[in-house]
C-alpha positions in Angstrom: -3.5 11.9 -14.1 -1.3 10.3 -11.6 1.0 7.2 -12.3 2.1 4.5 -9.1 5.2 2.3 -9.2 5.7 0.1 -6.4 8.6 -1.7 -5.2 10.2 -3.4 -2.5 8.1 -6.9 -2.9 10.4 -10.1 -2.7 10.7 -12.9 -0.8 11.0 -13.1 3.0 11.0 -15.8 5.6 7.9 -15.9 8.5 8.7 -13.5 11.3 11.0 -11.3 8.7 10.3 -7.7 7.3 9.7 -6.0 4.0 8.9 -2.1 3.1 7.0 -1.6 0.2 7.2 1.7 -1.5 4.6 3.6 -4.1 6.2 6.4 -6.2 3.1 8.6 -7.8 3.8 11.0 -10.5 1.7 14.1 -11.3 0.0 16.8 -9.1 -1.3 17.2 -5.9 0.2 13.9 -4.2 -0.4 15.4 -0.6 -3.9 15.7 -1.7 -4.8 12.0 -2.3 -5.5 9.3 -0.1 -3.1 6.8 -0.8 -4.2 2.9 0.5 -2.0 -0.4 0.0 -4.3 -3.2 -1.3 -3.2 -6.8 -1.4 -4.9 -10.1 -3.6 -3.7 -13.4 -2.8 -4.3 -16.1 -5.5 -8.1 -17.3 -5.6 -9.0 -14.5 -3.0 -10.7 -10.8 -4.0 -8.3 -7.6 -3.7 -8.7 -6.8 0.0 -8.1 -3.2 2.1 -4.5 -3.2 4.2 -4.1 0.2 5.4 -4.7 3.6 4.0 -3.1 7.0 5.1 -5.5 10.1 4.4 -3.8 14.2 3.7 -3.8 14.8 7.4 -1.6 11.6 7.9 -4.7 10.1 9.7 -4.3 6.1 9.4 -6.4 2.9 9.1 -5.7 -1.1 9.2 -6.8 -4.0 8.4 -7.4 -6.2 11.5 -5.4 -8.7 10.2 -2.1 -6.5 9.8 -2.9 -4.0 13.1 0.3 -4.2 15.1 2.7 -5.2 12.4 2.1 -3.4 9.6 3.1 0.5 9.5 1.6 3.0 6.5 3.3 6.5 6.3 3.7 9.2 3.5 6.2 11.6 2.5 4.4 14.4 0.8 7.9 16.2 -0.3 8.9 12.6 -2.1 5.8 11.7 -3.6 5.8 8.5 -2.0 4.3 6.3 0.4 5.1 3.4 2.5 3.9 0.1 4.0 6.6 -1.1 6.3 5.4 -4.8 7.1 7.3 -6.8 10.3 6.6 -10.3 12.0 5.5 -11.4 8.4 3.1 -14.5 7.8 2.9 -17.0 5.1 -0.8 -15.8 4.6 0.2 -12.1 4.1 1.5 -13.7 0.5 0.4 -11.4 -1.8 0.5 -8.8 -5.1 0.3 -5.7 -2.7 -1.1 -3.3 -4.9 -1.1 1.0 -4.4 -4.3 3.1 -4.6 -4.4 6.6 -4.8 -8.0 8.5 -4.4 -9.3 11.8 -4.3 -12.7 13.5 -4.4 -13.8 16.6 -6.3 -16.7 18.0 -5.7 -19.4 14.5 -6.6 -16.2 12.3 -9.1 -13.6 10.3 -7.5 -10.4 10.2 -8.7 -8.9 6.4 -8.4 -5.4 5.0 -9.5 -4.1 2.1 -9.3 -0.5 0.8 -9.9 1.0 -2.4 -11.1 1.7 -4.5 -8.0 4.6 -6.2 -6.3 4.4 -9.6 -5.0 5.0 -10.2 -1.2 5.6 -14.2 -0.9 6.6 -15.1 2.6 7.6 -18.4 2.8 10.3 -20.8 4.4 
């Protein structure tokens, strides 16, 4: 079982920067893949960036160049440092963590922080 709590959400003004974090408890942390997810309002929950064990990284178009995904294995954490913010990357920016065993996946999901950027 592994529990996320992420932070750092708020509100920032265009061209401004946040860093979320995701805190997971329980075993293994290194082993997951841990992903940020974000769902603005009247849109489906839609991939940011995900960071795999070997600290191999992927984006979404839309946040390639400004958005930064890392890990910190001995802190249990991971990051999603977001620069040059936009009013459409207003969000809840949700954490993921997934892991395969043999044929079952392994998914958690934490509670979400909202991102609003706005002037």
């Amino acid at each position: 079982q592994v529990q996320l709590v992420e932070s750092g959400g708020g509100l920032v003004q265009p061209g401004g920067s946040l860093r979320l974090s995701c805190a997971a408890s329980g075993s293994r942390f290194s082993a997951y893949v841990m992903g940020w997810y974000r769902q603005a309002p009247g849109k489906q929950r839609e991939l940011v960036a995900t960071i795999n064990s070997g600290g191999n990284t992927n984006y979404a178009d839309s946040v390639k160049g400004r958005f930064t995904i890392s890990r910190d294995n001995a802190k249990n954490t991971v990051y999603l440092q977001m620069n040059s913010l936009k009013p459409e990357d207003t969000a809840v920016y949700y954490c993921k963590a997934s892991r395969q065993v043999v044929d079952f996946q392994y998914v958690y999901w934490g509670q979400g922080t909202q991102v609003t950027v706005s002037s």
